[in-house]
LUMVONU-87994 format. One record per residue (C-alpha): residue number from 1; x, y, z. Coordinates in Angstrom, 1 decimal, m for minus. Layout:
REM residues N
(NUM; (X; Y; Z));
...
END
This chain:
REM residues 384
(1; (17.5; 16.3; 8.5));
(2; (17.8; 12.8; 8.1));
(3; (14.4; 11.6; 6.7));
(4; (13.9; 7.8; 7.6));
(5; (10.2; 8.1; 7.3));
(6; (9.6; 6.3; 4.1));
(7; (7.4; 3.9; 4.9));
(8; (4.7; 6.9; 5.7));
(9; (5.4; 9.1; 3.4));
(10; (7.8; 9.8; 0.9));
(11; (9.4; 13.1; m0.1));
(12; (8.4; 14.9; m3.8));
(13; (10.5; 15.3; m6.6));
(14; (10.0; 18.5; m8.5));
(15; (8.6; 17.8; m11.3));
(16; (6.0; 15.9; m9.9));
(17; (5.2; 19.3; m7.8));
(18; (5.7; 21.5; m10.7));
(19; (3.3; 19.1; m13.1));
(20; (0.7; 19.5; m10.5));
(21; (1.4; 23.7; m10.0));
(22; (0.9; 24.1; m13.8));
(23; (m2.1; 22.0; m14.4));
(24; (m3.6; 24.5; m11.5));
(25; (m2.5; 27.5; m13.2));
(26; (m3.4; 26.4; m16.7));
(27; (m5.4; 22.9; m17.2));
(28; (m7.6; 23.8; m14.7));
(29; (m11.1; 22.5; m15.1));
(30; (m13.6; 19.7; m14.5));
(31; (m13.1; 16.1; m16.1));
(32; (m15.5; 14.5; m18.6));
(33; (m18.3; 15.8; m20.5));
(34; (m16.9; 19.4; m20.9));
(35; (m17.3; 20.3; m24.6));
(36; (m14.9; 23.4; m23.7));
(37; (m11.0; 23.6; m24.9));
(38; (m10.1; 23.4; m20.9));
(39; (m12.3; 20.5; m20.0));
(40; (m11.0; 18.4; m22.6));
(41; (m7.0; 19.4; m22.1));
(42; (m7.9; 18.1; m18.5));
(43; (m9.3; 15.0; m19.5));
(44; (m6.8; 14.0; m21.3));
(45; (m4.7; 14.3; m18.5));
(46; (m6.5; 12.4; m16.2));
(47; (m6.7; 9.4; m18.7));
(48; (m3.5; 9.9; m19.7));
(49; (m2.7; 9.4; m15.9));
(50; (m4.5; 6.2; m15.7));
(51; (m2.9; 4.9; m18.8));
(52; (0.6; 5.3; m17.0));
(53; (m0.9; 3.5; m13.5));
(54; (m2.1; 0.7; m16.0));
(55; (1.5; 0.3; m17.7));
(56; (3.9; 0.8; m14.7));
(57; (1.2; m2.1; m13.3));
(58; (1.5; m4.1; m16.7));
(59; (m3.0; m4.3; m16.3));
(60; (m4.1; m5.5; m19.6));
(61; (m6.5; m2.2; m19.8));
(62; (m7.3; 0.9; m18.1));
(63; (m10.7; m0.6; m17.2));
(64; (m9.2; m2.4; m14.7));
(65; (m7.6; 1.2; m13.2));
(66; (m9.7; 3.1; m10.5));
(67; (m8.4; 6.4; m9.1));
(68; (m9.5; 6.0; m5.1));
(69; (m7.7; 8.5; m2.9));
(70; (m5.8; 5.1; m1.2));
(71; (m4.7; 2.0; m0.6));
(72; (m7.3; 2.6; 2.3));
(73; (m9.9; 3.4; 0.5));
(74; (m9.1; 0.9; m2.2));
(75; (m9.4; m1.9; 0.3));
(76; (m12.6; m0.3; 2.1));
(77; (m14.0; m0.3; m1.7));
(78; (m13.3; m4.5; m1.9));
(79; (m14.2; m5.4; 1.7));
(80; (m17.6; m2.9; 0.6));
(81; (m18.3; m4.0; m2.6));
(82; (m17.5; m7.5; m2.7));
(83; (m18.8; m8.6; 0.6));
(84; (m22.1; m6.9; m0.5));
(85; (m22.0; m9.1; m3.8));
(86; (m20.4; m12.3; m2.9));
(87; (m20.5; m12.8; 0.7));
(88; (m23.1; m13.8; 3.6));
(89; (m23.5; m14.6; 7.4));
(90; (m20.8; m17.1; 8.0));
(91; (m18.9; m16.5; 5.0));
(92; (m14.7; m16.1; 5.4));
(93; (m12.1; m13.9; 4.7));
(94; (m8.4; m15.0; 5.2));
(95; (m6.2; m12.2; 6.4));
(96; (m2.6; m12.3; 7.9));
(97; (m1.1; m11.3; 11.3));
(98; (1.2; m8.8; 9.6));
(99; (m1.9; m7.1; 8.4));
(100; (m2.3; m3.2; 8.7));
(101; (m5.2; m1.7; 10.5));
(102; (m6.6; m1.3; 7.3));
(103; (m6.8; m4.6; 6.0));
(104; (m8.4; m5.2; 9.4));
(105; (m11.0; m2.6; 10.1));
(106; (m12.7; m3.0; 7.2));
(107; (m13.5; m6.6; 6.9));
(108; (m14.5; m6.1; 10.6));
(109; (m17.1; m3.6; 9.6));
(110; (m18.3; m6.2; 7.2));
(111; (m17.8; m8.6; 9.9));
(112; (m20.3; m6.5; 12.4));
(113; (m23.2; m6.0; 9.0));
(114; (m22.9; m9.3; 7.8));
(115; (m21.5; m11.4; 10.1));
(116; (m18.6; m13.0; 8.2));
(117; (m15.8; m14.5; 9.4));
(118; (m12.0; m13.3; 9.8));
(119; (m9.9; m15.9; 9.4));
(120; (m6.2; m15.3; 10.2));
(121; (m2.8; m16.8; 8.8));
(122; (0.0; m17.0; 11.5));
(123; (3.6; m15.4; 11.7));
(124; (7.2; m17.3; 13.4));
(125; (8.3; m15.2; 15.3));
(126; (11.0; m14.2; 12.8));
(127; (7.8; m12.4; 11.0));
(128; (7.4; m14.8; 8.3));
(129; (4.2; m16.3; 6.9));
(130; (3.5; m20.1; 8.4));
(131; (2.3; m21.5; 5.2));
(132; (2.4; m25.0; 6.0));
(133; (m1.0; m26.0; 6.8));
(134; (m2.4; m23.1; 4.4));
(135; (m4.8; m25.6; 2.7));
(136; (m6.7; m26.0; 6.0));
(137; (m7.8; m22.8; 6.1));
(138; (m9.6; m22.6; 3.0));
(139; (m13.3; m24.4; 3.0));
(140; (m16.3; m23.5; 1.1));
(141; (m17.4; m20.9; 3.1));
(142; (m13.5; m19.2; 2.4));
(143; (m14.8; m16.1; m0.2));
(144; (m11.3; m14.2; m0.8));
(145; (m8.0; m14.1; 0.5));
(146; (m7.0; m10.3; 1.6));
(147; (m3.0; m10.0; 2.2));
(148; (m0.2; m7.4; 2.6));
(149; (2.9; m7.9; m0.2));
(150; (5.2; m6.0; 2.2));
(151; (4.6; m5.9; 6.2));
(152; (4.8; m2.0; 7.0));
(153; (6.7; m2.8; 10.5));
(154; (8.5; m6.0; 9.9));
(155; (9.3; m5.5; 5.9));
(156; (8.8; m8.9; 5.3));
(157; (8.0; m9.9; 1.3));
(158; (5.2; m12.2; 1.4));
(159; (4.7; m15.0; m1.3));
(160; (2.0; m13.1; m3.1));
(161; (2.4; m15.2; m6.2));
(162; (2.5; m18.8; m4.1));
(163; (m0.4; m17.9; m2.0));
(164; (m2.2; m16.5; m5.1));
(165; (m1.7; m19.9; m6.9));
(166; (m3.1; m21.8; m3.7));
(167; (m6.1; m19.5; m3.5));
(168; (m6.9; m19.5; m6.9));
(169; (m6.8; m23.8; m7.0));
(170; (m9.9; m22.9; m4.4));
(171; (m11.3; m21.0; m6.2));
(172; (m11.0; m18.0; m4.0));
(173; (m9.8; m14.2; m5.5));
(174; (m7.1; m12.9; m3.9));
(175; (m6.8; m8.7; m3.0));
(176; (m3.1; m7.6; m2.4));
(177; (m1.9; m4.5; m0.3));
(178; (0.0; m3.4; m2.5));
(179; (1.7; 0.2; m0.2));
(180; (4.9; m1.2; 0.8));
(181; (5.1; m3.0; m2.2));
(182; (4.8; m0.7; m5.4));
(183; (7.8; 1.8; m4.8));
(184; (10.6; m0.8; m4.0));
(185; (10.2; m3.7; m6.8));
(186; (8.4; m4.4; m9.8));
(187; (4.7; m5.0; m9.2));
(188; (3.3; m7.0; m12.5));
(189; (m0.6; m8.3; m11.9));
(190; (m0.8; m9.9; m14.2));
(191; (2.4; m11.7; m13.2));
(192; (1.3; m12.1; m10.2));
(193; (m2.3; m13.3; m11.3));
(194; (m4.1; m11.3; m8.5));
(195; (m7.2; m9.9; m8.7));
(196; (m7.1; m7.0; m7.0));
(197; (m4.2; m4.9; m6.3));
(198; (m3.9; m1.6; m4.3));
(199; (m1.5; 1.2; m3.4));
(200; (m1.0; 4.9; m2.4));
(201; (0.5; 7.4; m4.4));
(202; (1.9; 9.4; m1.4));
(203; (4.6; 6.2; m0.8));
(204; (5.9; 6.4; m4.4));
(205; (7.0; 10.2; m4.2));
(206; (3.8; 10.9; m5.7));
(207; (1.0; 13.4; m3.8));
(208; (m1.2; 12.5; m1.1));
(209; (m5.1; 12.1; m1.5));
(210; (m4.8; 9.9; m4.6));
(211; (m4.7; 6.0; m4.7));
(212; (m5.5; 3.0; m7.3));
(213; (m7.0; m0.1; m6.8));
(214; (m6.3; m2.6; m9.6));
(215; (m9.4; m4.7; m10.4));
(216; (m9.5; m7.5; m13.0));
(217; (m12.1; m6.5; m15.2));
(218; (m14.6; m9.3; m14.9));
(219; (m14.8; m9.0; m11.2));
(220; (m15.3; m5.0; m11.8));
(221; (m18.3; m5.9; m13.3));
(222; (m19.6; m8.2; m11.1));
(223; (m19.0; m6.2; m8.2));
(224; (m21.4; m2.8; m7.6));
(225; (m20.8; 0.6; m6.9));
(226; (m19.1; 1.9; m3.9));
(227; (m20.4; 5.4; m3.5));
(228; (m23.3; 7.0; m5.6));
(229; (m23.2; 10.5; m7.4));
(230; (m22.3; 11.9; m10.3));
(231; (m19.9; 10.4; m13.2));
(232; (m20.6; 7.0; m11.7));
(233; (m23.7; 7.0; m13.9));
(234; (m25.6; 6.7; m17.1));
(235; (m28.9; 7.6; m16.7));
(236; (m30.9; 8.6; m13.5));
(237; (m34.5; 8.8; m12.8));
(238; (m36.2; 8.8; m9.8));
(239; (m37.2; 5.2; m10.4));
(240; (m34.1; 4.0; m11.9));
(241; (m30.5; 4.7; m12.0));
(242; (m28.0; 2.7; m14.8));
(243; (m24.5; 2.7; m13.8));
(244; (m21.4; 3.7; m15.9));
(245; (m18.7; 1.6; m17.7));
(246; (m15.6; 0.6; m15.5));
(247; (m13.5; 2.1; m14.3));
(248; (m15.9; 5.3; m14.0));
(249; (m18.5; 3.6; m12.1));
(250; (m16.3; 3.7; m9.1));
(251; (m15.3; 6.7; m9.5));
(252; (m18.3; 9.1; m7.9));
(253; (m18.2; 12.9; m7.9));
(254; (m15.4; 15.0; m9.2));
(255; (m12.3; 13.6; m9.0));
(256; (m8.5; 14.7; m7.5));
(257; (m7.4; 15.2; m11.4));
(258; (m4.4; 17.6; m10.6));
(259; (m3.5; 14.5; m7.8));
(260; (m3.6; 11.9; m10.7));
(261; (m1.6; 13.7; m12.5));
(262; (1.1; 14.4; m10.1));
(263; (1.2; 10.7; m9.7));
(264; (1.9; 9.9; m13.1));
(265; (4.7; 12.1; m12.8));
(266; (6.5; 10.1; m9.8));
(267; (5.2; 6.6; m11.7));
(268; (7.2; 8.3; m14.8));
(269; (10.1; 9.6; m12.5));
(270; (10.3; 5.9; m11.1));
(271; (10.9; 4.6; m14.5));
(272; (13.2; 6.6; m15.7));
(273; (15.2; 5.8; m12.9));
(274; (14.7; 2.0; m13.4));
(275; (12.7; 0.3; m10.4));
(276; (14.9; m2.8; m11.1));
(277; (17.7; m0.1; m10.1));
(278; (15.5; 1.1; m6.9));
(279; (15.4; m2.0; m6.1));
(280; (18.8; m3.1; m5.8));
(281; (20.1; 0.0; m4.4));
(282; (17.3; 0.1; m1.5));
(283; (18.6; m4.0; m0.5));
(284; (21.8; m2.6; m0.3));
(285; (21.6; m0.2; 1.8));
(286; (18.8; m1.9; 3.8));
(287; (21.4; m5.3; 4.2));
(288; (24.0; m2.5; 4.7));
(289; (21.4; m0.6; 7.5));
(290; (21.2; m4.0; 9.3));
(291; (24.8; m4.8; 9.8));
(292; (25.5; m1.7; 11.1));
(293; (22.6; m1.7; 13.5));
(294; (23.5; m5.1; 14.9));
(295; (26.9; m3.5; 16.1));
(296; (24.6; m1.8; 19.0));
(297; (24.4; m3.7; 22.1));
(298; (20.8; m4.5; 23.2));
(299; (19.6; m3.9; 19.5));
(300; (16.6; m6.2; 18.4));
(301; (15.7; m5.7; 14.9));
(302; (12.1; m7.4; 13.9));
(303; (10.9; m9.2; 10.9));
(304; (13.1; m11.9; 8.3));
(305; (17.0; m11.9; 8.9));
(306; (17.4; m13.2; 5.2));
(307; (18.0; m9.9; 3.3));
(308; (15.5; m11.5; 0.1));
(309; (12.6; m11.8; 2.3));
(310; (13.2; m8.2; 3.6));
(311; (12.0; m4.8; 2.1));
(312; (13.5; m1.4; 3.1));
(313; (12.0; m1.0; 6.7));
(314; (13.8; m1.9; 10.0));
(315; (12.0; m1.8; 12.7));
(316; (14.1; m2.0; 16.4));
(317; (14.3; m1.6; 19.8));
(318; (17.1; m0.8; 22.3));
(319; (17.3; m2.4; 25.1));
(320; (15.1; m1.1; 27.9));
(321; (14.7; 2.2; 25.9));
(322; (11.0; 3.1; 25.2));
(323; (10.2; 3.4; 21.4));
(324; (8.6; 6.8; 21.9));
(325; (11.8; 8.5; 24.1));
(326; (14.3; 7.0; 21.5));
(327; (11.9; 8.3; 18.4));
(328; (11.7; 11.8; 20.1));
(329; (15.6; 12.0; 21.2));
(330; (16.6; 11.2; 17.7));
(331; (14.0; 13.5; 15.9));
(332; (16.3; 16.2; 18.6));
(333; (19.2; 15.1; 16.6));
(334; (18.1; 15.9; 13.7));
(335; (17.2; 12.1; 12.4));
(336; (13.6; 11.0; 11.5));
(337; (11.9; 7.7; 12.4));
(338; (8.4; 6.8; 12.9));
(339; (7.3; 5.2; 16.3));
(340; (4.3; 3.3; 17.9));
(341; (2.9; 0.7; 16.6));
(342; (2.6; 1.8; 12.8));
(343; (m1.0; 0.9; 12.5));
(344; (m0.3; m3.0; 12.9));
(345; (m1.3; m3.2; 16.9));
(346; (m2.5; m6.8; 16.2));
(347; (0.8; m8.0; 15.2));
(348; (2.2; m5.7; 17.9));
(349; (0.7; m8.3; 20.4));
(350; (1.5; m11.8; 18.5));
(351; (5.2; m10.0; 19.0));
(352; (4.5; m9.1; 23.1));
(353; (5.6; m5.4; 22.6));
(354; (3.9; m2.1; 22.8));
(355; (5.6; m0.4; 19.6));
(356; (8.7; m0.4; 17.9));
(357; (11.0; 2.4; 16.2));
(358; (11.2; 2.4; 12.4));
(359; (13.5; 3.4; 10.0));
(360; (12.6; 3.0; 6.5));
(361; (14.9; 3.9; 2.9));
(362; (14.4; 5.4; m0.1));
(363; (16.2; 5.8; m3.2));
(364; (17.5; 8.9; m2.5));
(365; (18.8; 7.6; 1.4));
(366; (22.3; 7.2; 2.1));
(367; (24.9; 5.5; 3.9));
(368; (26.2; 8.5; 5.5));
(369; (22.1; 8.2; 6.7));
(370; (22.8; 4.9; 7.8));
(371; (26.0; 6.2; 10.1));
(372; (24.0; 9.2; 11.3));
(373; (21.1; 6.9; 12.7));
(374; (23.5; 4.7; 14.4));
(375; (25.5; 6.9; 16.0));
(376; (22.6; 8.9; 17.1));
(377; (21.0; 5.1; 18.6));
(378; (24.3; 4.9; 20.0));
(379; (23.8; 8.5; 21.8));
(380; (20.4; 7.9; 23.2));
(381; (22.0; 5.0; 24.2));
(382; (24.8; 6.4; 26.5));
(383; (21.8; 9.4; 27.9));
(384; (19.9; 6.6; 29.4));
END
């Protein structure tokens, strides 16, 4: 197979799998407070997990680390939590176009308790942020700015660190989607100067069900809990209930602790491979990807044409082909892409299409991939 699925998942390297078999065979047993020999081996795992997240994310402490199981949840947990705390009838949030559903969804679920506002930066048609007028749409009713660093279908790089900067001279904090992002190029927050910063493990050739979201630590403690329950606590009475210190007081109820640690493992995987390295390798073959597809006749690729403002995802269409008989023709050769429209049906419409196919690299695609998707576009082609 020829596994151009990426962008949804990625695939597991061993000892990521094998880190997660033997903590179930031999570290197994609930985290925190467990005065026994197992409880504490576990422990230290699971903090020893976060302490990776915190350096491959250069956060100034692991405070600022919640384990979520996410970049959905991380998101639900801002658009939750800080809406609760900061924002009221009328109130804005600034979102994007490109946005995925869950960067959508959630403030609208806000939107239908509290009645904010969604606000909503335009695309060119080229798929790139139209940050000209960007000053108008902050006001003093704008509360936080809630954008994707890498658009899932188009793989367009936003401006993270500009738009940041602009948001910040308002006033305004600044949540970054961070999935697309975090397994192709160095992610630094503090760098970047955001204040909150999520992404999935599953999409960095870690497991699924396990997620951070980056928080600087003074709005972590502004903020309150997302979900009640145990470890989220410090004392509890029927009258009164005092919450924990960051990051556990986001963290309700037993957590995935074998999934943390498996994601440690990829984080560490990643780094010893250099995600400098990733980086350049995945443009390549991306720019490479590109040139080849626009040999097909009929071929429409969507999102930037300048290979800088483009991440490894190419989403296309053929001609008159539907997405969905071109996805299912090539899966028959033996080549995986996603189809539909990836969770972004919003920007699906400000593009006048139904869905799109998508191929999207990792670092262990090739060019021989490259050929074997082209020539099996080229082969649907000729069937139809």
């Amino acid at each position: 197979m020829v596994y151009l699925d990426n962008a949804a998942t990625t695939q597991k390297p061993h000892q990521v799998v094998e880190a997660m078999t033997d903590e179930y065979f031999n570290v197994n047993a609930n985290v925190h407070r467990g005065v026994h020999f197992l409880s504490q081996q576990a422990t230290d795992l699971y903090e020893g997990a976060r302490d990776t997240v915190r350096r491959f994310l250069n956060a100034r402490s692991t405070r600022e680390i919640v384990f979520t199981r996410g970049t959905t949840e991380s998101i639900n947990l801002v658009a939750s939590c800080f809406g609760q705390a900061f924002m009221k009838e009328g109130d804005e949030v600034l979102i994007t176009e490109m946005e995925h559903h869950s960067n959508i969804v959630s403030w609208q679920l806000l939107q239908a308790r509290q009645g904010i506002k969604i606000r909503v930066l335009p695309i060119t048609d080229d798929g790139e942020l139209i940050l000209d007028n960007i000053e108008t749409f902050f006001n003093e009713r704008t509360k936080i700015v809630s954008i994707t660093h890498v658009s899932n279908v188009l793989g367009t790089v936003n401006p993270v660190k500009k738009i940041i900067r602009i948001a910040h001279e308002h006033g305004v904090p600044v949540l970054v989607d961070g999935a697309q992002s975090t397994p192709h190029f160095r992610v630094d927050v503090q760098d970047l100067d955001c204040d909150f910063f999520a992404f999935s493990g599953h999409k960095i050739y870690g497991p699924t069900g396990i997620g951070v979201l980056y928080g600087k630590e003074e709005w972590l403690e502004r903020i309150p809990p997302y979900m009640g329950g145990g470890e989220m606590i410090k004392t509890v009475s029927f009258e009164q209930t005092t919450f924990n210190d960051l990051p556990y007081k986001f963290e309700a109820g037993t957590p995935d602790y074998v999934a943390s640690t498996g994601l440690a493992r990829a984080l560490d995987y990643v780094s010893s491979i250099g995600i400098d390295c990733i980086e350049a390798y995945e443009k390549e073959l991306t720019e490479y990807a590109m040139q080849r597809m626009m040999e097909i006749p009929g071929m429409k690729i969507y999102g930037p044409k300048d290979i800088d403002k483009h991440d490894a995802v190419i989403s296309f269409q053929v001609g008159a082909i539907h997405h969905l008989d071109m996805g299912t023709l090539l899966d028959r050769l033996g080549i995986a892409v996603r189809t539909g429209h990836h969770c972004a049906e919003p920007l699906m419409h400000r593009l006048g299409i139904e869905g799109t196919c998508r191929a999207s690299f990792a670092l262990y695609n090739t060019r021989e991939e490259v050929d074997a998707l082209v020539a099996g576009i080229q082969r649907v082609q000729q069937m139809f």
